[in-house]
C-alpha positions as CSV (number, residue, x, y, z in Angstrom):
1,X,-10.7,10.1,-20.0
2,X,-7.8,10.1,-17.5
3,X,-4.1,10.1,-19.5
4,X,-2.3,8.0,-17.5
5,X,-1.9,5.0,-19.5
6,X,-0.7,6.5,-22.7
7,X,1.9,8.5,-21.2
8,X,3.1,5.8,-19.0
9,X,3.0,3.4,-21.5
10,X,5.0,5.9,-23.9
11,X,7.5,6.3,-20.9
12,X,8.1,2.3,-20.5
13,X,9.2,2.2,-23.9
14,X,11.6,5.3,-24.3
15,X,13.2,5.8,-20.7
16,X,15.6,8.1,-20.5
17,X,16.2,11.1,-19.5
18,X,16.3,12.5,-23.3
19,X,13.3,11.4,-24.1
20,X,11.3,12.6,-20.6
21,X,12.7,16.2,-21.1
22,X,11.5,16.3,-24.4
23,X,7.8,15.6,-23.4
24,X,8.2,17.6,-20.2
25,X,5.4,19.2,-20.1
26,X,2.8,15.8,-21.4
27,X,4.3,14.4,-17.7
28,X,3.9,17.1,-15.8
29,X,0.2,17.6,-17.4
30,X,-0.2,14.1,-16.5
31,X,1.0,14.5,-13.0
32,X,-0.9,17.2,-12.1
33,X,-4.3,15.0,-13.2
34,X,-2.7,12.6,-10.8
35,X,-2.5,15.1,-8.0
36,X,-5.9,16.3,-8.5
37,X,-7.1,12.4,-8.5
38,X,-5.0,11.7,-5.6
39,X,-6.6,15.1,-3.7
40,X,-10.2,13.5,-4.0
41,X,-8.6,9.8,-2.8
42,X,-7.4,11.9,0.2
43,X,-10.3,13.9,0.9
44,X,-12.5,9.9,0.7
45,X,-9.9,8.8,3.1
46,X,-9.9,11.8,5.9
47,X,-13.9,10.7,6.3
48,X,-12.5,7.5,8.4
49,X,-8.5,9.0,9.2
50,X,-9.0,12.5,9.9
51,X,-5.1,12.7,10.3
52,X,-4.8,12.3,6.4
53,X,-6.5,15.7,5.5
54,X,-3.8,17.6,7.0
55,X,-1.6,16.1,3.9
56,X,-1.1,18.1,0.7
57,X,-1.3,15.0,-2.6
58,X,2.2,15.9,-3.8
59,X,2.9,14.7,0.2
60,X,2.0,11.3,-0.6
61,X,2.7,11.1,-3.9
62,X,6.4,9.1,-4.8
63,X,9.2,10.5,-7.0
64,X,9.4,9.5,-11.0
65,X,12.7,9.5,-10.5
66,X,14.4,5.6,-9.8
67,X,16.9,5.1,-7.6
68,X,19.3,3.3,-9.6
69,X,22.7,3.3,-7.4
70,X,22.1,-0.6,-6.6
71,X,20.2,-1.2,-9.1
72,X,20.7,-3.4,-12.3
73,X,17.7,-1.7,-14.1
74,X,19.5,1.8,-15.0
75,X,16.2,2.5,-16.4
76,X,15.9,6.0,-14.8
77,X,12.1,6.7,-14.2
78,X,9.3,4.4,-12.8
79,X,7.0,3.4,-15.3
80,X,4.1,3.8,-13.0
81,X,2.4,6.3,-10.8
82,X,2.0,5.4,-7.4
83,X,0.6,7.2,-4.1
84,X,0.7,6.0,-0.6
85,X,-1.9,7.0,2.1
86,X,-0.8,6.5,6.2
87,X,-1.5,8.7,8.9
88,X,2.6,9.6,9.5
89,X,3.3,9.7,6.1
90,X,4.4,7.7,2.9
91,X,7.7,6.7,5.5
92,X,7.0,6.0,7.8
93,X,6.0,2.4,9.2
94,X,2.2,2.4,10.2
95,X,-0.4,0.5,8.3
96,X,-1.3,2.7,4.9
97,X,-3.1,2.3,1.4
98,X,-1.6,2.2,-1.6
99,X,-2.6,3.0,-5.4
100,X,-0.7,2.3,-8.2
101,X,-1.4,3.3,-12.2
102,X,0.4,1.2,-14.9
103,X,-1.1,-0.3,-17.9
104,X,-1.7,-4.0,-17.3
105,X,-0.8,-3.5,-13.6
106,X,-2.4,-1.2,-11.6
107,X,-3.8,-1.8,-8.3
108,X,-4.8,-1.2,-4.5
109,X,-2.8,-2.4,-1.2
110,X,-2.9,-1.9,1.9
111,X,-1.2,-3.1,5.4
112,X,2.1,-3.1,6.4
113,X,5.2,-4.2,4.0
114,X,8.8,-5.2,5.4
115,X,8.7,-4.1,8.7
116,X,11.7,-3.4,11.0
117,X,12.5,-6.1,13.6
118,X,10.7,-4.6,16.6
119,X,7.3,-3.6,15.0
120,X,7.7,-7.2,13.1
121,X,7.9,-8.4,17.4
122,X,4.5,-6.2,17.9
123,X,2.5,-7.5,15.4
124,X,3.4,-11.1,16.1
125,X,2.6,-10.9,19.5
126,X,-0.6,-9.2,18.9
127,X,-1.3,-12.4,16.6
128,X,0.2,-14.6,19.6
129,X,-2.7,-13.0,21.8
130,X,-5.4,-12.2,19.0
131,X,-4.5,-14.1,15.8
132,X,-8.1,-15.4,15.7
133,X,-9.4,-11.8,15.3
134,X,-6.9,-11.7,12.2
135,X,-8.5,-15.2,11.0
136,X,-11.9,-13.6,11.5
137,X,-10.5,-10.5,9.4
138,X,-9.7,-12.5,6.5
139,X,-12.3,-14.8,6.5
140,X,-14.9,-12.0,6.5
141,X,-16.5,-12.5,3.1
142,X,-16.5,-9.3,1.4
143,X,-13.0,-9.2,2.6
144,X,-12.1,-12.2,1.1
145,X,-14.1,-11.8,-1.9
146,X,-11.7,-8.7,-2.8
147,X,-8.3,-9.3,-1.5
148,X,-8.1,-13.5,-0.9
149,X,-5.3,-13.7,1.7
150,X,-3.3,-11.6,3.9
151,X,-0.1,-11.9,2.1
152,X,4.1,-11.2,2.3
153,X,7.0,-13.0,2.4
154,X,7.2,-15.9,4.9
155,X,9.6,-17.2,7.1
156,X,11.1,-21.0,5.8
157,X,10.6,-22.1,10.1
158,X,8.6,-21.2,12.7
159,X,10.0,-17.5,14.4
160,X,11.9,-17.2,17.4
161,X,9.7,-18.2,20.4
162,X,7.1,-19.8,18.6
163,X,6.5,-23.0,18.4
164,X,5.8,-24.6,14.9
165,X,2.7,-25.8,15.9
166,X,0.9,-22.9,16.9
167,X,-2.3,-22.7,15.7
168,X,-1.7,-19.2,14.1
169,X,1.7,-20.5,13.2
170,X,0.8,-19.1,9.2
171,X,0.3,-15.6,10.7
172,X,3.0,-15.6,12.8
173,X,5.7,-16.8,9.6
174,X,5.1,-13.7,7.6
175,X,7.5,-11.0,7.3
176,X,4.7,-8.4,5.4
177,X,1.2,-8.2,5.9
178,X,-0.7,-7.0,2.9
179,X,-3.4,-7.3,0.9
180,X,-4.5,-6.3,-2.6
181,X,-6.5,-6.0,-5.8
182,X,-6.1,-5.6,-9.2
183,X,-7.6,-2.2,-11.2
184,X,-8.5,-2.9,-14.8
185,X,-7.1,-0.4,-17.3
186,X,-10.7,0.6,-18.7
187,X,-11.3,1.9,-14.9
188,X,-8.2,3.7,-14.6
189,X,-9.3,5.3,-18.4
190,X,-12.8,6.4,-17.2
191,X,-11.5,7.4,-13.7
192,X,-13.7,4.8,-11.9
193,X,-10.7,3.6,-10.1
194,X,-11.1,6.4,-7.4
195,X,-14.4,5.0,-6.5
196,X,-12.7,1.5,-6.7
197,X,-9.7,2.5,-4.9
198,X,-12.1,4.0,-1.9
199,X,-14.4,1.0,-1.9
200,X,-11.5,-1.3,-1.4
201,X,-9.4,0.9,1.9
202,X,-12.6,1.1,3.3
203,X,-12.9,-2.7,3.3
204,X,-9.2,-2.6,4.8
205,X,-10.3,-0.7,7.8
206,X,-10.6,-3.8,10.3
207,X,-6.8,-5.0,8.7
208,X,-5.5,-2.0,9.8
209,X,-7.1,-1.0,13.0
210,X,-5.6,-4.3,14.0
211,X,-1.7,-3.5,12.8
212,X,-2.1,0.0,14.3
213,X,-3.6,-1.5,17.6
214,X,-0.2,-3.9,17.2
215,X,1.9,-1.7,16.6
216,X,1.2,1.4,19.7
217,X,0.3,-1.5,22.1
218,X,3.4,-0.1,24.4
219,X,4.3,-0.9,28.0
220,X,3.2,1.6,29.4
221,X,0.7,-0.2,32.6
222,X,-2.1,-0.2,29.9
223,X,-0.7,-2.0,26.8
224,X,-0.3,-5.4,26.7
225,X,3.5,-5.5,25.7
């Protein structure tokens, strides 16, 4: 039985920094389970991106600590565990998978979220030329069956040099590209949500050879930007 859930749930309900020193060594019991599961989540992973097994877990794993400068939740730890999985690294802006651990929450994602203005330009002109390979992405069924729609914030009008009736016009409005799935809590208990967890990147692959494609299309006499 994996101890995430306990200990996060115990964290949720007395955050601060008194109560996290005195159970120091329950969270960083905890977190080293979570580095060991995120270890065999990036060993699954480097069997279709090689890249990733040159990265040590703790490298993709995020900070308990919250950022609370600009914040108006002063709580000061995250009452989850989450670990991101890209090729350049948990910051940078290529496509990547994502696991997170919290009772009644936990899930996989995958794709890109909020990217800056001129990747944003790449993937929308890589819809512009190929959006009905990202249609035939989402509409594959297992695909669909898992993660429903590619999802993320959306614009309120059609982008700049687009016109509104463009038939990928529903691609082209989105500011994120995403998709996800929940994790029930008994398979984060048993551990089963590393075999869920590969299952479902795996089914991301076509998603985000198409963002990658997207995004390192450059003008360079072969790309198409």
């Amino acid at each position: 039985m994996r101890p995430y859930l306990p200990f996060l749930a115990a964290l949720a309900e007395h955050n601060s920094k008194e109560w996290m020193d005195a159970n120091k060594k329950w969270y960083q019991e905890t977190r080293a389970e979570f580095l060991e599961d995120v270890g065999v989540i990036l060993k699954g992973i480097g069997e279709w991106e090689p890249a990733m097994l040159a990265f040590q877990p703790k490298e993709c794993v995020f900070r308990q600590n919250r950022d609370i400068r600009f914040s108006a939740n002063k709580a000061p730890y995250k009452s989850n565990f989450g670990a991101y999985f890209s090729p350049k690294g948990k910051k940078s802006e290529e496509p990547g998978y994502y696991l997170q651990i919290q009772p009644g929450n936990s899930f996989i994602a995958g794709g890109i979220w909020m990217p800056q203005g001129d990747t944003l330009k790449k993937i929308r002109k890589e819809i512009d030329y190929s959006g009905s390979e990202l249609a035939k992405i989402e509409n594959q069924k297992e695909f669909k069956s898992l993660f429903g729609e590619i999802e993320g914030e959306k614009l309120k009008t059609s982008p700049r040099d687009y016109e509104a009736d463009h038939e990928f016009i529903e691609y082209l409005r989105l500011k994120s590209f995403t998709v996800s799935s929940k994790i029930a809590d008994r398979d984060i208990e048993s551990g089963n949500f590393i075999n869920i967890a590969l299952d479902g990147f795996r089914k991301m692959i076509p998603l985000q050879k198409f963002l990658t494609q997207a995004i390192e299309d450059v003008e360079d006499g072969s790309g198409i930007l």
